[in-house]
KEFI-955684 format. One record per residue (C-alpha): residue number from 0; residue in one letter; x, y, z. Coordinates in pm, 1 decimal. Layout:
% KEFI-955684
+------+------+----------+----------+----------+
: resi : resn :        X :        Y :        Z :
+------+------+----------+----------+----------+
:  NUM :    a :        X :        Y :        Z :
...
+------+------+----------+----------+----------+
//
This chain:
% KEFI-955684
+------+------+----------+----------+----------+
: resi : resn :        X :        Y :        Z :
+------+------+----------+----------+----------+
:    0 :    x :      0.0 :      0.0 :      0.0 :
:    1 :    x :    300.2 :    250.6 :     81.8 :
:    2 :    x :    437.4 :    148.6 :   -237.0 :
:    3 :    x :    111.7 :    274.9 :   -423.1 :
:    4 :    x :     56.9 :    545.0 :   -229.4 :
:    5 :    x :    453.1 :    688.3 :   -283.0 :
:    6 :    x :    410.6 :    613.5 :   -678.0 :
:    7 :    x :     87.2 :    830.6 :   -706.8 :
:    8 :    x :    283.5 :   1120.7 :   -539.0 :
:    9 :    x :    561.3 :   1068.4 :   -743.3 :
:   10 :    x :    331.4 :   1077.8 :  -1079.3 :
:   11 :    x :    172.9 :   1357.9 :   -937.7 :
:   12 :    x :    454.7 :   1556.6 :   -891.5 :
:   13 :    x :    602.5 :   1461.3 :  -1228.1 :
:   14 :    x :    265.5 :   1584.1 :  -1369.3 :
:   15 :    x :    256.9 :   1896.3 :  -1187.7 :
:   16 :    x :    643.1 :   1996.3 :  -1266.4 :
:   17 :    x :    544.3 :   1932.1 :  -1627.4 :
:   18 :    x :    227.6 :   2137.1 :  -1635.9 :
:   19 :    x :    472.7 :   2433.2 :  -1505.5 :
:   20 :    x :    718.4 :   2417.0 :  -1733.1 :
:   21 :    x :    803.6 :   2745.0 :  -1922.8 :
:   22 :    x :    684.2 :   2729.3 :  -2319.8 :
:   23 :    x :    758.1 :   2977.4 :  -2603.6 :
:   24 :    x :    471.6 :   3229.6 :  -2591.6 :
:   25 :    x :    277.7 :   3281.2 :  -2951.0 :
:   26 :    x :    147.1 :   3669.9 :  -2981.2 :
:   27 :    x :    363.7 :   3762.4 :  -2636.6 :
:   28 :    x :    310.1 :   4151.2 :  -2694.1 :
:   29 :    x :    -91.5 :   4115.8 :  -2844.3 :
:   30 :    x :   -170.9 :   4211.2 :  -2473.5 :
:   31 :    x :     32.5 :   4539.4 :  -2423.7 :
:   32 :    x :   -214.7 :   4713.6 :  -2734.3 :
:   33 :    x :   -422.7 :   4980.8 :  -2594.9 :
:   34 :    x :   -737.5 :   4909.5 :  -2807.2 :
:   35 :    x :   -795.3 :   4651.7 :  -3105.8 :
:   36 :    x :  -1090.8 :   4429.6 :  -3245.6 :
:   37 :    x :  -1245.0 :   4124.2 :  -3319.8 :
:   38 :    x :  -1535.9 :   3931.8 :  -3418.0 :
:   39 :    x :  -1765.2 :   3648.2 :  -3200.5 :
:   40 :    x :  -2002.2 :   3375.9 :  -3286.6 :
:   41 :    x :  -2135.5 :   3165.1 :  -3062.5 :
:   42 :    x :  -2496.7 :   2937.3 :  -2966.8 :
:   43 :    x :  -2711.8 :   2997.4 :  -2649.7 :
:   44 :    x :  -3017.4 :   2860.1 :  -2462.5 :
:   45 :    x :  -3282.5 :   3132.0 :  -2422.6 :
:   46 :    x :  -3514.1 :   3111.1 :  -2109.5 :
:   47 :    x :  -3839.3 :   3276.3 :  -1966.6 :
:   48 :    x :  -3940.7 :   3339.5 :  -1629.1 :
:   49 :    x :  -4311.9 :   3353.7 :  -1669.7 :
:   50 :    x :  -4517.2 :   3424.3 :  -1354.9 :
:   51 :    x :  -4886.3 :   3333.3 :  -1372.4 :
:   52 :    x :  -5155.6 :   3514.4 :  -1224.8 :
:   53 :    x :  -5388.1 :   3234.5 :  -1185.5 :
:   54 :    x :  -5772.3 :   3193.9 :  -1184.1 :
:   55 :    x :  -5899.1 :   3515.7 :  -1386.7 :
:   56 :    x :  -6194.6 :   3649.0 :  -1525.9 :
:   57 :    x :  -6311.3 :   3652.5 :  -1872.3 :
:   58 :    x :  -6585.6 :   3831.3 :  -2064.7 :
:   59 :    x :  -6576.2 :   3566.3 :  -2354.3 :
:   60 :    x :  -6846.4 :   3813.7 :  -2574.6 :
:   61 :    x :  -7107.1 :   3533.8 :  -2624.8 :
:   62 :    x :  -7370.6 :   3686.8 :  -2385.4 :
:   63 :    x :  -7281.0 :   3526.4 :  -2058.5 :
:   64 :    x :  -7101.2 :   3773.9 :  -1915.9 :
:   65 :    x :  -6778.7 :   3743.9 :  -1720.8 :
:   66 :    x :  -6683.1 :   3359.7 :  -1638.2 :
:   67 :    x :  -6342.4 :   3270.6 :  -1451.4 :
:   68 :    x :  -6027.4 :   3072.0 :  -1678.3 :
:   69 :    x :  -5750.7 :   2934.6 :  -1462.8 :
:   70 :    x :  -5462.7 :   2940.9 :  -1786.7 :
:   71 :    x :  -5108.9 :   2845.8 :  -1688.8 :
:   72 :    x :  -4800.9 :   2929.9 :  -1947.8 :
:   73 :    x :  -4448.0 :   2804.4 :  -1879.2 :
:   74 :    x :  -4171.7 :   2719.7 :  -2148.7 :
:   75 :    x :  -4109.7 :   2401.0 :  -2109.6 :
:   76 :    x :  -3741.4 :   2395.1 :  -2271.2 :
:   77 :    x :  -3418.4 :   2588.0 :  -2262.7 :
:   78 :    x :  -3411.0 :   2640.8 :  -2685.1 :
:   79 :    x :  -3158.5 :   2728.8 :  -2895.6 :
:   80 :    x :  -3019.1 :   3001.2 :  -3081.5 :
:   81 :    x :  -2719.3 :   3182.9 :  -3250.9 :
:   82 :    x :  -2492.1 :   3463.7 :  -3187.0 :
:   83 :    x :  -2260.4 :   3694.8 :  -3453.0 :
:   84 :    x :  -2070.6 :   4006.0 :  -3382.5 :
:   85 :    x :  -1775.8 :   4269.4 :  -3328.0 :
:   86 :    x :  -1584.1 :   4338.6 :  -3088.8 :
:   87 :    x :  -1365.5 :   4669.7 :  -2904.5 :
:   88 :    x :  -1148.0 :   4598.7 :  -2640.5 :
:   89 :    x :   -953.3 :   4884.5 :  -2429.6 :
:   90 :    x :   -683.0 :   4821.2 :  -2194.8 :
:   91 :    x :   -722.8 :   4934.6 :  -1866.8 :
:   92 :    x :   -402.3 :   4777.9 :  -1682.1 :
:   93 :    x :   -227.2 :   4464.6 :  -1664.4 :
:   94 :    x :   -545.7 :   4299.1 :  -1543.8 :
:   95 :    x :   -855.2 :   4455.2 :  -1628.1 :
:   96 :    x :  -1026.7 :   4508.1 :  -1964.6 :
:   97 :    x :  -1319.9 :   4686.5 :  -2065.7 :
:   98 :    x :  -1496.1 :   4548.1 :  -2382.2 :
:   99 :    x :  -1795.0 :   4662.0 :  -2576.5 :
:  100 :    x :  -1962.5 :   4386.5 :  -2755.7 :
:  101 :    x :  -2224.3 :   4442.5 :  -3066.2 :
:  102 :    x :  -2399.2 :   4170.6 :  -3128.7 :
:  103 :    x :  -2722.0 :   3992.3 :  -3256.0 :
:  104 :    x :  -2888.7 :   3726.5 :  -3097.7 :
:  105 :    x :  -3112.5 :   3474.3 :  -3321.5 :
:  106 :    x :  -3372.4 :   3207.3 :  -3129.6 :
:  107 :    x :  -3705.2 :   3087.6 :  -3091.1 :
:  108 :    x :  -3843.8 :   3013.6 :  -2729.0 :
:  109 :    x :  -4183.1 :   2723.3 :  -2731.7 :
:  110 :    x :  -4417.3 :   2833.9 :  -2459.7 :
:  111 :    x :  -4728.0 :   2596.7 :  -2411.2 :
:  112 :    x :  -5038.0 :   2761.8 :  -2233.7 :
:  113 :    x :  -5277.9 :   2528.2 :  -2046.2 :
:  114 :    x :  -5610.0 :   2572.6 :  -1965.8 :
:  115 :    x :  -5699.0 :   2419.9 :  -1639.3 :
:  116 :    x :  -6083.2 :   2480.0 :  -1681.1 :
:  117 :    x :  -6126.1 :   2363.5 :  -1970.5 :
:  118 :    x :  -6051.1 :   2024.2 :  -2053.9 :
:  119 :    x :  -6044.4 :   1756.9 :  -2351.0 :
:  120 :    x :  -6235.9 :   1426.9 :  -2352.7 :
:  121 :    x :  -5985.6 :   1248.0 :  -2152.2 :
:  122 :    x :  -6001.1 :   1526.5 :  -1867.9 :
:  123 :    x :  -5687.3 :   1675.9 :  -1937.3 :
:  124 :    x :  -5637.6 :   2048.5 :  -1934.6 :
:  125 :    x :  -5619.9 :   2181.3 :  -2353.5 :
:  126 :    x :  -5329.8 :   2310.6 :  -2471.3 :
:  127 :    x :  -5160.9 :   2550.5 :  -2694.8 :
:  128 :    x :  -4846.9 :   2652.2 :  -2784.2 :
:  129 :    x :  -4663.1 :   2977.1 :  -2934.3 :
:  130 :    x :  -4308.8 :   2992.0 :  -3098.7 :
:  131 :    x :  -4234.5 :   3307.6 :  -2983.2 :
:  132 :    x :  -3961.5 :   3435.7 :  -3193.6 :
:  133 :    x :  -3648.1 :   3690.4 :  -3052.5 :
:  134 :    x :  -3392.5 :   3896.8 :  -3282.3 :
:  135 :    x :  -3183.8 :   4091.5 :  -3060.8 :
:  136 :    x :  -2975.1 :   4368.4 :  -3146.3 :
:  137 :    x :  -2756.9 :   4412.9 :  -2802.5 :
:  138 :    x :  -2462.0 :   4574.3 :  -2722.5 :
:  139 :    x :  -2283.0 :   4451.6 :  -2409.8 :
:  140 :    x :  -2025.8 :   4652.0 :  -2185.7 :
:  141 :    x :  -1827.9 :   4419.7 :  -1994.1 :
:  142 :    x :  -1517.9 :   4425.5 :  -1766.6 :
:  143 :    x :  -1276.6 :   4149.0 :  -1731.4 :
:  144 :    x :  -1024.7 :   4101.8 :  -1511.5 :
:  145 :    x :   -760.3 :   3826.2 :  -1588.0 :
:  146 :    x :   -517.7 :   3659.1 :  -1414.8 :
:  147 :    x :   -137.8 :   3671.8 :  -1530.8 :
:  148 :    x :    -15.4 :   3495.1 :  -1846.5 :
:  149 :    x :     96.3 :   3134.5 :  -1866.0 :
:  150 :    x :    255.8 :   3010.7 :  -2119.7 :
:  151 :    x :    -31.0 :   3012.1 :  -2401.8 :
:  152 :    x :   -303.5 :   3055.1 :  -2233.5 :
:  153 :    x :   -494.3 :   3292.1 :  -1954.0 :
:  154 :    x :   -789.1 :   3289.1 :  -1760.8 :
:  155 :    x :  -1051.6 :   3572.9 :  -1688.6 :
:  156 :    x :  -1393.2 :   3644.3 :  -1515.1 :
:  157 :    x :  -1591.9 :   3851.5 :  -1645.6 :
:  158 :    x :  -1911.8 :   4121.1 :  -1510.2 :
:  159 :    x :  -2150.4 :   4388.0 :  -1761.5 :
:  160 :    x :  -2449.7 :   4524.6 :  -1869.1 :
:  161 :    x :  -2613.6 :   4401.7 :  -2176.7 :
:  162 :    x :  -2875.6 :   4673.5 :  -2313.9 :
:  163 :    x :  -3090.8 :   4500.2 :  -2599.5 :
:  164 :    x :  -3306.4 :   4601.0 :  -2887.0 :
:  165 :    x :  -3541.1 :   4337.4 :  -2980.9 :
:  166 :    x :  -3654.2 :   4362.3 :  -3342.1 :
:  167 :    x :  -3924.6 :   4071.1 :  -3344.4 :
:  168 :    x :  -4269.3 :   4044.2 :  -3209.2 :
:  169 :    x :  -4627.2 :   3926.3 :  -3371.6 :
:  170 :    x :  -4943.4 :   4133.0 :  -3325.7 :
:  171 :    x :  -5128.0 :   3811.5 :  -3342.6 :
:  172 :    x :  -4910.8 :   3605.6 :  -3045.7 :
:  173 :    x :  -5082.5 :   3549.4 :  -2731.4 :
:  174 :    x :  -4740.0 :   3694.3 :  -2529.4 :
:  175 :    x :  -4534.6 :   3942.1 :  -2728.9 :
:  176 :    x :  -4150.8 :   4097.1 :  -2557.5 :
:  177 :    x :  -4133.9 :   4483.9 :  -2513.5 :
:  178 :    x :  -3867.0 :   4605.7 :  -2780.4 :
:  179 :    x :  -3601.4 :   4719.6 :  -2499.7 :
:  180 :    x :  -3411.8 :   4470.2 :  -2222.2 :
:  181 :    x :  -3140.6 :   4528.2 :  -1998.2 :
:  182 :    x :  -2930.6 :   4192.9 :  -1900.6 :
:  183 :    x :  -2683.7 :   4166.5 :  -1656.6 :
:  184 :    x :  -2403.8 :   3887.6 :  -1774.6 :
:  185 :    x :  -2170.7 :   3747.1 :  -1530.0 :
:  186 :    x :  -1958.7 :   3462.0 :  -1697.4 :
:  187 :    x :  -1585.7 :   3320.8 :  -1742.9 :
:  188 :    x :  -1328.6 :   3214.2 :  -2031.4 :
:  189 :    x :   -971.6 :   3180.6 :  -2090.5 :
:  190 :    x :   -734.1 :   3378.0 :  -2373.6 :
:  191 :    x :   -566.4 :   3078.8 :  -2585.3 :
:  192 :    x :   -261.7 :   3231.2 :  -2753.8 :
:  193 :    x :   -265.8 :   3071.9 :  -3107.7 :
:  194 :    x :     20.2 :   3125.3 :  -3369.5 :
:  195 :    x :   -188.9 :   3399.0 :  -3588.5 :
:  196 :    x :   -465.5 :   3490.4 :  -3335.4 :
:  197 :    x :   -640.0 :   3476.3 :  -3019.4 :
:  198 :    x :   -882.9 :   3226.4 :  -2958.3 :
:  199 :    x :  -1121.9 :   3335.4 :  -2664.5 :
:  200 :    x :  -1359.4 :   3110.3 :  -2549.8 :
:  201 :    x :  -1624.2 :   3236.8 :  -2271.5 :
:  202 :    x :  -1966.7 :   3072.4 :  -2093.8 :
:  203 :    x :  -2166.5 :   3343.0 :  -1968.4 :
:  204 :    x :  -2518.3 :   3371.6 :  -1759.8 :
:  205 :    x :  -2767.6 :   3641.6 :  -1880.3 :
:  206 :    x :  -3049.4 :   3769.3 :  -1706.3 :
:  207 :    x :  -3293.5 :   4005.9 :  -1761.7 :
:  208 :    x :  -3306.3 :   4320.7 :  -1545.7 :
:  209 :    x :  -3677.8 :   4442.2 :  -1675.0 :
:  210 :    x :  -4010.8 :   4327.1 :  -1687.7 :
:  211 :    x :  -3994.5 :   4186.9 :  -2027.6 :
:  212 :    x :  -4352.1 :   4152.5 :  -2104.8 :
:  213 :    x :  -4532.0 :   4382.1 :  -2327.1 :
:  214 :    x :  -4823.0 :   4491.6 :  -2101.0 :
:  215 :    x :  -4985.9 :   4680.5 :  -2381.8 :
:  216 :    x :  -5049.7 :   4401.4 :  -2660.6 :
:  217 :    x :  -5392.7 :   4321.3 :  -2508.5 :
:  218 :    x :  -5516.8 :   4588.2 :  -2637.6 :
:  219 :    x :  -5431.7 :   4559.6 :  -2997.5 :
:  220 :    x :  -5536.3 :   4182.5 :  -2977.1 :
:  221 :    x :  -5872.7 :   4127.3 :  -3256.0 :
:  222 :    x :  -5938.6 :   3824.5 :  -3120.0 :
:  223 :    x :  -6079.9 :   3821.8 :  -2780.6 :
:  224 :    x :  -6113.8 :   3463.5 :  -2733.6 :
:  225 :    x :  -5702.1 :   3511.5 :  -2699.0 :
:  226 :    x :  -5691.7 :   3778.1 :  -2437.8 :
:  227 :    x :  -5744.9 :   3526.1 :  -2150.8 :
:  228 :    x :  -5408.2 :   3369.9 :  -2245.6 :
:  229 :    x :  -5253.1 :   3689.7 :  -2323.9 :
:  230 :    x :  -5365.0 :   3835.1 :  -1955.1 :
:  231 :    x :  -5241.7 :   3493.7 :  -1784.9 :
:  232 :    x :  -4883.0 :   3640.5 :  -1713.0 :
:  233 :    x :  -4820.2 :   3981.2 :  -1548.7 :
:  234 :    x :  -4424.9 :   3966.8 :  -1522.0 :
:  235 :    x :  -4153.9 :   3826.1 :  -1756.0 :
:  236 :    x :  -3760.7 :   3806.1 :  -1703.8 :
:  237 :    x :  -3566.9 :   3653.0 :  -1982.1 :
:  238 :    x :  -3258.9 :   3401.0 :  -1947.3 :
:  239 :    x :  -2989.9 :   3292.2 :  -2163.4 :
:  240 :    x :  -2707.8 :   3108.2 :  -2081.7 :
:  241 :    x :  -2406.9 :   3165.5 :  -2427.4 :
:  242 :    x :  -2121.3 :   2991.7 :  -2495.0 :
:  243 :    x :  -1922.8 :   3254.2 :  -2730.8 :
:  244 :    x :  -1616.2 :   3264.5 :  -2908.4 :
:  245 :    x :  -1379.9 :   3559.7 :  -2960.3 :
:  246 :    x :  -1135.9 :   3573.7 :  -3236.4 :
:  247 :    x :   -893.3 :   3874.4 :  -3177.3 :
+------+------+----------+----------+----------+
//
């Protein structure tokens, strides 16, 4: 057992020695510019926090007068989208960075509503669904603050403010987004040092800061049979979680 036990050590210090050994450095003076550029692409998941107001009531315009819907709306998947853009990056110091980040963001989020009171032949609440599309036009101002250079590569953490522009949105959707956000983004990444460029992978959380829901689209609704499914959420905060890469 000793025998084991003083081999692993000895592997692991072999390993570690090796891991710390001193490499030529590709691009060793890319850091030291005050400002330059670059482009991103990337994918993300795109999230909503939907919070449902429960058992309403609903004038459905047939004579009856005012009856109560229970509707509950949730999406029931993290879905998938795209991300292209530029890039400015100013130097602060040996550590800290301050980039600006134009960007669009392409996805489609699947949000099934349920009606609770009333239900199909085999008692189950009736359903129906929306693909509510999302173009974003953001631009993100984020610092970064990175530890010292080894070898080829460098690790960072990263904090900002995303404002967002969002340049889809159906008249005839039972939820439509207000045309501004605000996310804050906290993520990480690490600077890979390649021969010709810099390869700068980063996983960041989004979240928005702002009621997202467009409290107004009831009222330019024609149908009326959709405002109880329209009026079953009263506050909306968007998610996303991207996985970008930076080419500098």
């Amino acid at each position: 057992m000793k025998r084991i036990l003083f081999t692993l050590i000895s592997l692991a210090i072999v390993l570690s020695s090796h891991a710390q050994e001193r490499k030529v450095q590709n691009r060793p003076y890319t850091d030291l510019r005050e400002f330059h550029f670059g482009v991103l692409v990337g994918t993300h998941l795109q999230d909503l926090e939907l919070n449902n107001v429960g058992p309403q009531m609903v004038d459905l315009g047939d004579g009856n007068g005012l009856v109560q819907k229970t509707i509950s709306v949730d999406q029931d998947r993290w879905d998938a989208g795209f991300t292209v853009g530029v890039l400015g990056e100013l130097r602060l110091n040996s550590t800290l960075q301050l980039r600006m980040a134009p960007a669009m963001y392409f996805g489609t989020r699947h949000l099934t509503f349920r009606n609770l009171t009333d239900l199909n032949t085999q008692g189950e609440p009736t359903e129906q669904v929306q693909e509510l599309k999302t173009a974003y036009i953001s631009c993100a101002f984020d610092l970064i603050a990175a530890a010292p250079r080894f070898n080829n590569h460098r690790p960072y953490v990263m904090l900002g403010l995303n404002p967002m522009l969002n340049l889809s949105g159906k008249d005839n959707d039972y939820i439509k987004l207000k045309r501004s956000d605000v996310f804050v983004e906290v993520g990480l990444g690490c600077d890979f040092y390649l021969p010709y460029f810099k390869l700068r992978p980063e996983l960041k959380f989004m979240y928005s800061l702002t009621n997202s829901l467009d409290k107004n689209h009831s009222k330019t609704l024609q149908d009326k049979n959709m405002l109880m499914y329209t009026n079953s959420v009263n506050d909306t905060r968007a998610k996303m979680i991207a996985l970008t890469f930076y080419f500098e």
